[in-house]
C-alpha positions in Angstrom: -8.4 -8.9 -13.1 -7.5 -11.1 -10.1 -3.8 -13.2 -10.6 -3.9 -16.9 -10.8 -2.6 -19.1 -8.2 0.2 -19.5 -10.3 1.7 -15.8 -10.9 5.5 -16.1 -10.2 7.0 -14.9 -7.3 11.0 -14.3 -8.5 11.4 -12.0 -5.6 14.6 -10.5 -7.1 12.5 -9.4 -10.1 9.6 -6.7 -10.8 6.5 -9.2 -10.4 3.8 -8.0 -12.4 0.2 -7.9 -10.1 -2.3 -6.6 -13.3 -2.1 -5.9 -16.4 0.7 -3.6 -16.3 0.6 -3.5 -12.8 4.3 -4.3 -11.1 5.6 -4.5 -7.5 9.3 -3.8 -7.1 9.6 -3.6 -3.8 12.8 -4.6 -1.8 12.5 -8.0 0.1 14.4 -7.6 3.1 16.1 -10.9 5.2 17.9 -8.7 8.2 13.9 -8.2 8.9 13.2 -4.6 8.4 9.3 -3.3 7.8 8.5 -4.8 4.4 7.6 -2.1 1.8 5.6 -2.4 -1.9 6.1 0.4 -4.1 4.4 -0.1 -7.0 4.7 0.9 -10.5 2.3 1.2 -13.4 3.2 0.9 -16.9 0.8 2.7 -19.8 2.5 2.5 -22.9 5.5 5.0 -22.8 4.2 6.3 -19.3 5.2 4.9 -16.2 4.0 5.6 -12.5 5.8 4.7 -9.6 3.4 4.8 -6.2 5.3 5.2 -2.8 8.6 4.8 -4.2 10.2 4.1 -1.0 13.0 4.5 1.6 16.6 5.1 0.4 18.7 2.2 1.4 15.8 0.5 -0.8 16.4 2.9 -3.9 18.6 0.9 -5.8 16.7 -2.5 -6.0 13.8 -0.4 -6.5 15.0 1.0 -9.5 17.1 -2.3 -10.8 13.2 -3.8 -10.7 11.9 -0.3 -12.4 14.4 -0.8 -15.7 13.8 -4.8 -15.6 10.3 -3.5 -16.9 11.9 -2.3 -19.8 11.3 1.5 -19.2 13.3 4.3 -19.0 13.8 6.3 -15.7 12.5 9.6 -17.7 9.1 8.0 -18.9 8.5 8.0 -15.7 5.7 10.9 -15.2 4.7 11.1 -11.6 5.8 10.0 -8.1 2.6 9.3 -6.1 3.1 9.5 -2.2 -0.2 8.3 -0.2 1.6 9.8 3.4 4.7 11.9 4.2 6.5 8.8 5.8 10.3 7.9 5.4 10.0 4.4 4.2 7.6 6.0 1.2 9.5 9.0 0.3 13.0 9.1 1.6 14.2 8.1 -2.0 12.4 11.5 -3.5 15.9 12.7 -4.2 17.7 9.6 -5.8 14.2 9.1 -7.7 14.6 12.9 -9.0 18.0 13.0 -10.0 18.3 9.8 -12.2 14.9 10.6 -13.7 16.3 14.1 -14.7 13.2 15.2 -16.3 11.8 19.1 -16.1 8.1 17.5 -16.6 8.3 15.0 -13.9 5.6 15.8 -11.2 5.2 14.7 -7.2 1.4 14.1 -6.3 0.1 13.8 -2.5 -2.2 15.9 -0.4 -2.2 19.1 0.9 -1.4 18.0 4.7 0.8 15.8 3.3 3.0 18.7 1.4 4.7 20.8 4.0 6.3 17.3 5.4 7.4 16.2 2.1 8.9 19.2 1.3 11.6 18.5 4.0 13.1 16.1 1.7 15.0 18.5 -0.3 12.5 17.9 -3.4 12.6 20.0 -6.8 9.9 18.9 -8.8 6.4 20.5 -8.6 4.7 20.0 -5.6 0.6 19.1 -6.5 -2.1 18.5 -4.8 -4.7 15.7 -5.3 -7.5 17.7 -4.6 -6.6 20.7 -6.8 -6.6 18.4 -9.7 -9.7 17.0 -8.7 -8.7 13.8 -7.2 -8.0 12.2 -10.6 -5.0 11.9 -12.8 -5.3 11.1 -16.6 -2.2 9.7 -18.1 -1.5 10.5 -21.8 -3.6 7.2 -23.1 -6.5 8.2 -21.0 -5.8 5.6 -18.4 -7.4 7.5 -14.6 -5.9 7.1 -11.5 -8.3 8.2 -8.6 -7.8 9.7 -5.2 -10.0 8.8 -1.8 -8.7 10.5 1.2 -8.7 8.6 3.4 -8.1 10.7 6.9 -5.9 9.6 10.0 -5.5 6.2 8.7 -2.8 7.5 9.5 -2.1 10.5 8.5 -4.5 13.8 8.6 -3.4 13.3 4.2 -3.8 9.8 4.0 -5.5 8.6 1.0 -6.0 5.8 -1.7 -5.2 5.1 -5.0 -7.5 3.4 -7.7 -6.6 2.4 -10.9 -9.7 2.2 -12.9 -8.0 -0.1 -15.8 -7.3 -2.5 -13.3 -9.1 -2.6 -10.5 -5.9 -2.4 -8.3 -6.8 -0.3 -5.5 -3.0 1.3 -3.5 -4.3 1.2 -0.4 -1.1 2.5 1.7 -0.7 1.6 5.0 -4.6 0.3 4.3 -4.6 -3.5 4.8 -1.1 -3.7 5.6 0.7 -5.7 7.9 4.0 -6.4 9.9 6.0 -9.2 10.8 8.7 -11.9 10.5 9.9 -12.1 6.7 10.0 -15.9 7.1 6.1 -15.5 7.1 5.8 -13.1 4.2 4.6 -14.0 0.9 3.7 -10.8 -1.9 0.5 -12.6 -2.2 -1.6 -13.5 1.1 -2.8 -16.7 1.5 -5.8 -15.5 3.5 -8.8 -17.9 1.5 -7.5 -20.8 3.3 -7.4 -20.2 6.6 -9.2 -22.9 9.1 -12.9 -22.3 10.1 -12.0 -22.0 13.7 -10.2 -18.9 12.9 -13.1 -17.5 11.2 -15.1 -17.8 14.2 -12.7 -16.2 16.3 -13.1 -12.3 17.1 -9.7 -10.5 16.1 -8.9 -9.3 19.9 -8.3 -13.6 20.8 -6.9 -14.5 17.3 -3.2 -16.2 18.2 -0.1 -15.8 16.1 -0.4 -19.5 15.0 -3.9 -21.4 14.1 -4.9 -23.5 16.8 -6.3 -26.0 14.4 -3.6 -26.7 11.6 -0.8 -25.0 13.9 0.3 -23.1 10.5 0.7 -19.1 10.8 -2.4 -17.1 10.9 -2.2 -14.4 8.2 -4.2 -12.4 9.7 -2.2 -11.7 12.7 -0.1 -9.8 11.3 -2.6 -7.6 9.6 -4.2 -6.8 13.4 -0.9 -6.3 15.4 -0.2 -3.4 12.7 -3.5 -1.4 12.4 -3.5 -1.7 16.2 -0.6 0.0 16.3 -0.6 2.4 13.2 -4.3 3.9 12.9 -4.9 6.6 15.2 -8.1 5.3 15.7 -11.8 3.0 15.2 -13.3 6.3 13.8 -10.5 7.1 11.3 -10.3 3.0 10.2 -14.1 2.9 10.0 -14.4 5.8 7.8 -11.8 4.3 6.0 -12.8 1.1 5.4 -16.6 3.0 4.4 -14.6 4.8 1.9 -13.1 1.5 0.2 -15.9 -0.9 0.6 -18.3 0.5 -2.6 -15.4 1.4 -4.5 -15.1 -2.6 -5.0 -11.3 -3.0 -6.5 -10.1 -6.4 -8.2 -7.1 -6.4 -5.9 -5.7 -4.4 -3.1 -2.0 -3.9 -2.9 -0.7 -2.3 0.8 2.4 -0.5 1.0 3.2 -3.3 3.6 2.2 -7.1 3.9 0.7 -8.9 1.5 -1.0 -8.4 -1.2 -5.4 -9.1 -1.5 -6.0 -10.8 -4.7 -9.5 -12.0 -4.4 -12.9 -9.8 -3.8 -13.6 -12.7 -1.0 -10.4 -11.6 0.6 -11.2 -8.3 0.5 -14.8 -8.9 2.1 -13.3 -10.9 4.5 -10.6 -8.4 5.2 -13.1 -5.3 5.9 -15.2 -7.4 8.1 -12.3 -8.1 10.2 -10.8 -4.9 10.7 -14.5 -3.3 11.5 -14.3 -5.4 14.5 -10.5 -4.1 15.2 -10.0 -1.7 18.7 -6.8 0.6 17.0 -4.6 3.0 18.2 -6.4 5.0 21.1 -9.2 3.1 21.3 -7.0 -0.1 22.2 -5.6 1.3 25.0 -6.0 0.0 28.4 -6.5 3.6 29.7 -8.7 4.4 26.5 -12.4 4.6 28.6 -10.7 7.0 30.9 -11.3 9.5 27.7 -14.9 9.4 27.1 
């Protein structure tokens, strides 16, 4: 279910998004890319999604214990692209979980990358286990891939329990950490803005003068998806799957279906990647 407007944001803590649900990602001041991994919680189970970088590793796994599990009830390390700031921890994750069971989980494109850093644990793919992972109570994770967005093995992550959709770098966003908040206050932004197409949105509202948080949201898919075919598809892929919540690997976090809405609308209109180029008609 959606999280109140209340839901505490103790930064230095594991902040729980669903039922079970936790981010414990690492809040950076020196103003690095903000990263989410995420880790679900099913009884004695535990999954952590896009674990992250390795300077990151140790607050991400002070926040893991804070849960109150164990490092080897911890099944499976989900990884949605091959990237550094999602799986250059692999081998600090692997050696204090220390469990012969423990299983890595991205796609087949994805693999041959991921493999390059120095991992022991089975290798899977999502698609040879039929894009769908049962954990021990019956709780299912599914898999969408969703292609060049940014990756060639880019996908998603829904948990059907929750409605918390992982979307990767998938509604993510970049900027100053002074204007990050783990939950995005994108409902009450000024009608102006809503009127606005994306390409002539300004970093601050022209109405109330406050950030606009969707800014940050553009400037990133314009530079990280390869391009408007890859996001569309994308964004078709997510759009009837409905989730609750979407949780990026960066930004902030969409709470609300009306966010979401709102979100997909926006980034249909989006020129990314090749297709914002200058040069780009020079192509086709």
């Amino acid at each position: 279910m959606p999280q109140s407007t209340s839901i505490s944001t103790d930064y230095d803590r594991p902040i729980e998004i669903a039922k079970g649900v936790f981010w414990v990602g690492f809040t950076d001041s020196e103003g690095r890319l903000q990263c989410n991994p995420y880790l679900i919680v099913d009884g004695d189970e535990a999954i952590l999604i896009d674990g992250g970088s390795r300077p990151d590793f140790s607050t991400v796994m002070r926040k893991v214990l804070q849960t109150g599990i164990r490092p080897n009830q911890i099944s499976h390390l989900i990884y949605q692209h091959y990237d550094p700031d999602l799986c250059g921890s692999i081998p600090n994750l692997e050696a204090i979980i220390d469990s012969p069971d423990l299983k890595v989980l991205s796609k087949r494109e994805n693999n041959p990358f991921i493999n390059h850093y120095a991992i022991h644990s089975p290798l899977l793919c999502i698609d040879r286990l039929g894009r769908v992972l049962k954990m021990r109570s019956g709780r299912q994770l599914r898999f969408f891939p969703t292609p060049y967005s940014h990756s060639a093995g880019s996908f998603v992550t829904y948990d059907e329990t929750t409605g918390v959709l992982f979307s990767s770098d998938l509604f993510g966003a970049a900027g100053a950490l002074s204007r990050w908040k783990l939950f995005g206050d994108f409902e009450h932004i000024c009608q102006t803005c809503k009127r606005i197409p994306p390409d002539e949105i300004e970093t601050d509202c022209g109405e109330t003068g406050d950030p606009c948080p969707w800014t940050p949201m553009y400037g990133f898919h314009r530079e990280i998806m390869t391009c408007n075919k890859a996001l569309r598809f994308a964004l078709s892929v997510i759009r009837p799957i409905a989730p609750n919540v979407i949780a990026p690997q960066h930004g902030s976090i969409l709470r609300t279906p009306k966010d979401i809405q709102a979100a997909i609308e926006r980034l249909e209109q989006l020129d990314v990647g090749i297709d914002n180029l200058p040069q780009a008609a020079a192509f086709g």
